[in-house]
VOPAGU-2260 file (C-alpha; in pm, 1 decimal, decimal comma):
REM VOPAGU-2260
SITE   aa  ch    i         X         Y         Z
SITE  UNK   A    0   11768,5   12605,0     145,4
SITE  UNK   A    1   12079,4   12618,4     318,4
SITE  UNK   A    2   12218,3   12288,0     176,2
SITE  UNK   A    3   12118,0   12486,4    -217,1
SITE  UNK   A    4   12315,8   12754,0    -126,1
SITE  UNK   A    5   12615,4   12613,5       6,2
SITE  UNK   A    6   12607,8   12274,2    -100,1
SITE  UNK   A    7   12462,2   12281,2    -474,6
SITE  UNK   A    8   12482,5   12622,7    -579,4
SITE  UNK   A    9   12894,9   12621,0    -565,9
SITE  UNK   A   10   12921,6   12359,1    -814,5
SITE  UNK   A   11   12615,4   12500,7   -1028,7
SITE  UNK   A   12   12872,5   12802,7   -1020,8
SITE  UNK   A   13   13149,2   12583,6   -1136,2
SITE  UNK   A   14   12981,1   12430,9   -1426,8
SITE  UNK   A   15   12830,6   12723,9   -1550,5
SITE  UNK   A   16   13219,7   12890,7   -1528,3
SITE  UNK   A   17   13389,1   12615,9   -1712,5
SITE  UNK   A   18   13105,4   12539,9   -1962,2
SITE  UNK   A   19   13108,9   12915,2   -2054,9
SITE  UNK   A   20   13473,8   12963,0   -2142,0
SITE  UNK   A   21   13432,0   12660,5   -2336,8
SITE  UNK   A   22   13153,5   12799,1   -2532,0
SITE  UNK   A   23   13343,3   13162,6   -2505,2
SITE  UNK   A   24   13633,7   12997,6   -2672,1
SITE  UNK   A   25   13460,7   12825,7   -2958,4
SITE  UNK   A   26   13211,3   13059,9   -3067,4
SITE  UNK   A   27   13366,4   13403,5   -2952,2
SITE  UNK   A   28   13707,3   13412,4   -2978,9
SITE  UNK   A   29   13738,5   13776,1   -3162,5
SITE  UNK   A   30   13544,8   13863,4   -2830,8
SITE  UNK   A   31   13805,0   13712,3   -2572,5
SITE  UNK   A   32   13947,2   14047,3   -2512,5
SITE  UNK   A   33   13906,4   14354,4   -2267,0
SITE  UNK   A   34   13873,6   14569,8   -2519,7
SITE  UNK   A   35   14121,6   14816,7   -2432,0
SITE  UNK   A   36   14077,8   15148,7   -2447,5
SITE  UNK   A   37   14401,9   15268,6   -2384,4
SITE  UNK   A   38   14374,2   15475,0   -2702,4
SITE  UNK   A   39   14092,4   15648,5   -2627,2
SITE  UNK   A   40   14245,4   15787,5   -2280,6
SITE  UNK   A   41   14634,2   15695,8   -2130,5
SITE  UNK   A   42   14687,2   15929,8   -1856,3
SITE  UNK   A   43   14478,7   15756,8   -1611,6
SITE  UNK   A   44   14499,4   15425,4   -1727,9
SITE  UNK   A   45   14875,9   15368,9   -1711,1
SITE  UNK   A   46   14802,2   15482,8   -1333,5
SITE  UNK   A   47   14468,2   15263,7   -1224,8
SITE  UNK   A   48   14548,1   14953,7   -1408,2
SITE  UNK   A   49   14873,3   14867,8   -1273,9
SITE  UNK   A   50   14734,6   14962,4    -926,5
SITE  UNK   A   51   14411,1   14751,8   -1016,5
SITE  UNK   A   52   14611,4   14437,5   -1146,6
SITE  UNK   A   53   14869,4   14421,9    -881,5
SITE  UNK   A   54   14657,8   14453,1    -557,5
SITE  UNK   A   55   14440,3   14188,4    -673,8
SITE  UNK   A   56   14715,2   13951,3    -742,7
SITE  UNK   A   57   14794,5   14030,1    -405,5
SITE  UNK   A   58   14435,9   13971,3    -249,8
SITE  UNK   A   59   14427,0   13673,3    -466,3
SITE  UNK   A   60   14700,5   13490,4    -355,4
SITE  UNK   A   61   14585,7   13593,7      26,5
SITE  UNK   A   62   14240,5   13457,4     -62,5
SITE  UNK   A   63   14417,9   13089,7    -203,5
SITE  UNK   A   64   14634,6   13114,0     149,2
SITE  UNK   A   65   14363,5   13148,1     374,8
SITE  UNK   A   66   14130,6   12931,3     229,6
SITE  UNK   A   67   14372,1   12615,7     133,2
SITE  UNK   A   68   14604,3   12641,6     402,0
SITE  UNK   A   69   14434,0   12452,1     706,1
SITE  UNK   A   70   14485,4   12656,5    1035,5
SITE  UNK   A   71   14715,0   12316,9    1192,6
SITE  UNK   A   72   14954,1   12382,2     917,0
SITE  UNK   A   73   15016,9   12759,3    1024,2
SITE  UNK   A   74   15017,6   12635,3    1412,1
SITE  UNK   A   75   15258,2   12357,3    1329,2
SITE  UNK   A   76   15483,8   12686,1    1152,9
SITE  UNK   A   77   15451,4   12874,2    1480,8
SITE  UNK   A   78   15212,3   13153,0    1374,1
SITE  UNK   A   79   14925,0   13155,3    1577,5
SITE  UNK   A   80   14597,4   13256,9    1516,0
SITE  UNK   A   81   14662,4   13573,0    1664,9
SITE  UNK   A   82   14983,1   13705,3    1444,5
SITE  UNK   A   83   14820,4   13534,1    1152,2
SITE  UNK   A   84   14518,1   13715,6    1193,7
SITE  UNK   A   85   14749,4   14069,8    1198,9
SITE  UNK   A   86   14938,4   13987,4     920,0
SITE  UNK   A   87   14605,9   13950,5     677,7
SITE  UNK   A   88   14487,8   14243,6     826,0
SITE  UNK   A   89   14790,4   14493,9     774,2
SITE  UNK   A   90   14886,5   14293,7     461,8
SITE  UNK   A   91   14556,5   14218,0     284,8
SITE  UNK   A   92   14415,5   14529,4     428,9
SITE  UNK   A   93   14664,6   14755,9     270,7
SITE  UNK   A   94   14642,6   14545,6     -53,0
SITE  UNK   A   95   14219,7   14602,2     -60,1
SITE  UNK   A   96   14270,7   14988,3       6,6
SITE  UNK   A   97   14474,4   15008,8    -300,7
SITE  UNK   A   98   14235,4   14769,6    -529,0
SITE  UNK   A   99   13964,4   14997,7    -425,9
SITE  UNK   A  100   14162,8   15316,9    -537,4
SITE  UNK   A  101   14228,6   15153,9    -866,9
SITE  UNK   A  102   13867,6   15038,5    -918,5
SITE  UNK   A  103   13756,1   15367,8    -798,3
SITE  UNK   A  104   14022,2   15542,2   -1061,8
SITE  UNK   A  105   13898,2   15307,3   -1335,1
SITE  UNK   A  106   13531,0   15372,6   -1249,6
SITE  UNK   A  107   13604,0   15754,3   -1270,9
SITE  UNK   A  108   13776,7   15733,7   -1578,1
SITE  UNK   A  109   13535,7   15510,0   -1751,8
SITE  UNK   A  110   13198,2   15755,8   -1610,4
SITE  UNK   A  111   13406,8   16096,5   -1659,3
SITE  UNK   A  112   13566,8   16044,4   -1992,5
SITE  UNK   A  113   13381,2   16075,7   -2310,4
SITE  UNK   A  114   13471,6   15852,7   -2557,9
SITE  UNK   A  115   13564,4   15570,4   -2297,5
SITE  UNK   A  116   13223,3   15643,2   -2166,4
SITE  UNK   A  117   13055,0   15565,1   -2546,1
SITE  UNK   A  118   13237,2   15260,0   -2556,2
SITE  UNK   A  119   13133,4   15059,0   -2258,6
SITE  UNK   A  120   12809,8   14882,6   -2231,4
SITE  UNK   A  121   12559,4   14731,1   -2056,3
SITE  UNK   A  122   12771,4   14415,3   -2045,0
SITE  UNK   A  123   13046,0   14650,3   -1872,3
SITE  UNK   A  124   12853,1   14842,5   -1592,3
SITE  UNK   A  125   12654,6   14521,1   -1495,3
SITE  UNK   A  126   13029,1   14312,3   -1442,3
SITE  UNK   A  127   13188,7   14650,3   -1267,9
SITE  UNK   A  128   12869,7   14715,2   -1043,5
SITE  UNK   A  129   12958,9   14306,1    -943,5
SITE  UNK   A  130   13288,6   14365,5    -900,5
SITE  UNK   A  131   13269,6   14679,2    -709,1
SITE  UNK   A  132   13041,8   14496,6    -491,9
SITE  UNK   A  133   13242,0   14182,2    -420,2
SITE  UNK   A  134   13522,2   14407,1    -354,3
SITE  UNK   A  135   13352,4   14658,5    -109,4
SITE  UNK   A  136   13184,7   14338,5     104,9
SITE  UNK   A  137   13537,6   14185,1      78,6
SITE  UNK   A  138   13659,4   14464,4     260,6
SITE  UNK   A  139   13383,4   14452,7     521,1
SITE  UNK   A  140   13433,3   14085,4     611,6
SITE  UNK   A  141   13805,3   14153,0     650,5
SITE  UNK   A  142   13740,5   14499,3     888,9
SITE  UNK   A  143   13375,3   14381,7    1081,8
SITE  UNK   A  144   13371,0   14019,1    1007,4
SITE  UNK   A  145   13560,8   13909,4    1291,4
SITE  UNK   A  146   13306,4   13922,0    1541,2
SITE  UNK   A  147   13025,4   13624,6    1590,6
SITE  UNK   A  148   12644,1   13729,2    1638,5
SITE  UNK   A  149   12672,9   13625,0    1997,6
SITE  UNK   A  150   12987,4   13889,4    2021,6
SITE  UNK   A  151   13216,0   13593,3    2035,5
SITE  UNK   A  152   13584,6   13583,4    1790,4
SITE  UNK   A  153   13472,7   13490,4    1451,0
SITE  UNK   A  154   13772,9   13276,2    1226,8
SITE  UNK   A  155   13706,5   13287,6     927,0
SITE  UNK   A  156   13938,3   12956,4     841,0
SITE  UNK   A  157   13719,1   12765,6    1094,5
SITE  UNK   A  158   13420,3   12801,9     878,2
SITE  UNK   A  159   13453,9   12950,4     510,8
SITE  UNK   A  160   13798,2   12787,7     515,6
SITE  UNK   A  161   13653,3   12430,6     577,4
SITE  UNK   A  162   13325,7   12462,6     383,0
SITE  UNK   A  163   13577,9   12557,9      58,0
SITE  UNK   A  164   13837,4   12242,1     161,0
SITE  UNK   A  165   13517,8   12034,9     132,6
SITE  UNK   A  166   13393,2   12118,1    -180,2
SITE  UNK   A  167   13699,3   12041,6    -321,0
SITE  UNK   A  168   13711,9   11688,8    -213,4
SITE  UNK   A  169   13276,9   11685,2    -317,9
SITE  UNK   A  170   13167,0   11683,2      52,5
SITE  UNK   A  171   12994,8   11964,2     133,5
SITE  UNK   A  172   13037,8   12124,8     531,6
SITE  UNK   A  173   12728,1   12303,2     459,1
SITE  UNK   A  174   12750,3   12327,4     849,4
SITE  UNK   A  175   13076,2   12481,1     887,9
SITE  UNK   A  176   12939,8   12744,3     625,5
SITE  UNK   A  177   12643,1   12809,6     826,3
SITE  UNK   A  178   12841,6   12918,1    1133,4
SITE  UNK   A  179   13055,3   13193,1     953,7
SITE  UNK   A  180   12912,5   13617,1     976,0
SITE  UNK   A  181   12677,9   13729,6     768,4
SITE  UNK   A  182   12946,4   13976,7     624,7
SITE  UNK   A  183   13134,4   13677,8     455,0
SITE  UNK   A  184   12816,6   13475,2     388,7
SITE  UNK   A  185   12741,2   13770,3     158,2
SITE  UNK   A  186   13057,3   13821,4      23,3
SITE  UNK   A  187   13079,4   13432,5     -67,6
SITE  UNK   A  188   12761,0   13465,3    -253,5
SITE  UNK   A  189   12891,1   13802,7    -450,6
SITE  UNK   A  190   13222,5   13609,4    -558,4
SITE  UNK   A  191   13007,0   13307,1    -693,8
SITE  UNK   A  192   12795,2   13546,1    -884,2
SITE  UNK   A  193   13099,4   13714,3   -1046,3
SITE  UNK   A  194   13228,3   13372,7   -1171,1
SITE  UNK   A  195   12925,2   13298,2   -1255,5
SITE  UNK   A  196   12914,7   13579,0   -1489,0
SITE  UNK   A  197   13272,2   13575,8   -1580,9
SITE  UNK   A  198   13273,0   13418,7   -1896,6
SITE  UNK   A  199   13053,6   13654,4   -2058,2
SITE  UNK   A  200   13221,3   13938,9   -1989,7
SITE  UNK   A  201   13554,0   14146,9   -2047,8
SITE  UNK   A  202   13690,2   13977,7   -1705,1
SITE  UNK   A  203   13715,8   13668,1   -1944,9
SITE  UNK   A  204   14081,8   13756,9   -2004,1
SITE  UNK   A  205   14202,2   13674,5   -1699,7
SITE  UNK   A  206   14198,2   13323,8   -1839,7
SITE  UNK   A  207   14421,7   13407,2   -2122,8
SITE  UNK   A  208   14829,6   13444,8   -2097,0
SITE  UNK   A  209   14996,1   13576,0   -2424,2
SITE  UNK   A  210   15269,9   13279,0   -2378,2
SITE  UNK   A  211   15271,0   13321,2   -2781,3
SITE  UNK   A  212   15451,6   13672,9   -2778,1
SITE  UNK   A  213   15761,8   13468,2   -2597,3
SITE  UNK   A  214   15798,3   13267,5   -2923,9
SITE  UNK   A  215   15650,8   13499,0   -3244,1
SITE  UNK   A  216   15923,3   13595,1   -3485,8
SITE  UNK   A  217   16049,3   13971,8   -3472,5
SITE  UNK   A  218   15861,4   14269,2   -3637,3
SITE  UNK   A  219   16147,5   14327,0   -3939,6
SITE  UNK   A  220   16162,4   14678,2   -4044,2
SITE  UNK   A  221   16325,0   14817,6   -4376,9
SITE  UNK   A  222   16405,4   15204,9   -4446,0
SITE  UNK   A  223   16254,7   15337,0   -4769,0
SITE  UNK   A  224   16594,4   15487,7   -4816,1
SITE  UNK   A  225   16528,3   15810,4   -4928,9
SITE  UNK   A  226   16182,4   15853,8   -4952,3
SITE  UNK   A  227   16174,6   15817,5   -5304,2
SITE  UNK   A  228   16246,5   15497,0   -5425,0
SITE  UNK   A  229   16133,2   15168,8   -5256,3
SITE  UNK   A  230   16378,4   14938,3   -5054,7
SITE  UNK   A  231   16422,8   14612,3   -5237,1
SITE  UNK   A  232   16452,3   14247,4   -5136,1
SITE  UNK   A  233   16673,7   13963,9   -5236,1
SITE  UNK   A  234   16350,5   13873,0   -5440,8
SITE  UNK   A  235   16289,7   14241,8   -5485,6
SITE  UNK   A  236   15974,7   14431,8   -5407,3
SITE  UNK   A  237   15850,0   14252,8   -5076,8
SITE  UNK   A  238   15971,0   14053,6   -4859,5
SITE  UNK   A  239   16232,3   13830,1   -4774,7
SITE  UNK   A  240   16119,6   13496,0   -4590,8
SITE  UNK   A  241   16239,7   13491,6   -4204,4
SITE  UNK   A  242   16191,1   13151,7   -4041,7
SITE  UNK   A  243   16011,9   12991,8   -4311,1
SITE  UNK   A  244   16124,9   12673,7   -4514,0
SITE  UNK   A  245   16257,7   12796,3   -4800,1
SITE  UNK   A  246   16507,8   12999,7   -4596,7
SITE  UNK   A  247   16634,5   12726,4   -4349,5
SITE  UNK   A  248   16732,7   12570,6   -4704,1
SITE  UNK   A  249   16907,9   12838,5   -4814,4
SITE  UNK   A  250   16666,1   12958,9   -5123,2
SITE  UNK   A  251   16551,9   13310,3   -5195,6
């Protein structure tokens, strides 16, 4: 069982994660979106959603540094375990206070507000209730997770560190995995479930970076003059080409 959960299941994760933003892509692509709502209500929004998407850049980036970085590297750099330890507690502690007050603002706003209310579904409160949980056992690993069952210092990149180095290089430490808490045991298992999920939901566009908006022509707009007759063109009524063949030749 043990060697299923932390030896097969990751990469069952994996395939099911890549194969479904493959299939997302093809057959869905109208529905690679997070369906904003920003219309529906602002005021809260343009508060919770920076707050949401910033901290968990943050925690992200703290997650790839504690679980690619091996602990020699840090040791060779002079931190010890002790002030590295502190940092990712004030830093990534701080950081998962405010993700949780942006989830909890987003959660509010979606639950309080009508019309946002009408427009989630199913799909929505199943990936948020996920989400809300991987976040709130994230928090508990970082604040209670650093103490074995035997009352003995628990590190984290002795265990879950190593079992997630190994299954990048498709060896397994099932062992290593075994020895971490039960705090980030569960927590593990919550983040595979939300990947496991994440194609099918509106967390699918954090795979997607509008790159295109750096190149797309400008929006050209023409005054109607008066407000009584019509602007014209070079070709009259219309428009006049911008970036297209027959004006890098010089017709109209």
């Amino acid at each position: 069982m043990e060697f299923l959960i932390w030896g097969a299941l990751p990469y069952a994760v994996a395939v099911m994660l890549i194969s479904g933003l493959i299939w997302r892509y093809r057959y869905d692509q109208f529905g690679w979106t997070t369906r904003s709502s920003e219309l529906l209500e602002s005021k809260v929004l343009k508060v919770a959603s920076p707050l949401f998407h910033f901290a968990i850049l943050v925690v992200l980036m703290g997650h790839l540094v504690g679980l690619l970085i091996p602990m020699a590297v840090t040791n060779w750099l002079g931190i010890d375990n002790h002030d590295y330890h502190r940092g990712a507690l004030i830093g990534g502690g701080f950081a998962g206070i405010c993700l949780v007050v942006g989830l909890v603002l987003l959660l509010w706003r979606r639950s309080t507000k009508g019309a946002v209310l009408r427009a989630t579904t199913t799909n929505d409160k199943i990936m948020y209730l996920v989400l809300a949980t991987v976040i709130g056992l994230g928090l508990v690993a970082t604040l209670t997770g650093g103490i074995g069952p035997g009352g003995e210092e628990h590190n984290y990149r002795e265990t879950v560190s190593v079992w997630f180095r190994s299954l990048l290089m498709f060896h397994p430490d099932v062992a290593a995995m075994q020895a971490a808490t039960w705090q980030f045991k569960v927590h593990v298992l919550m983040g595979l479930t939300l990947f496991a999920i994440l194609p099918f939901t509106r967390l699918v566009h954090s795979f997607t970076a509008p790159l295109h908006y750096l190149f797309r022509p400008y929006i050209v707009y023409r005054s109607r003059g008066d407000g009584k007759t019509l602007s014209r063109t070079a070709r009259g009524r219309g428009w006049d080409p911008v970036g297209t063949p027959d004006n890098a030749r010089g017709r109209r």
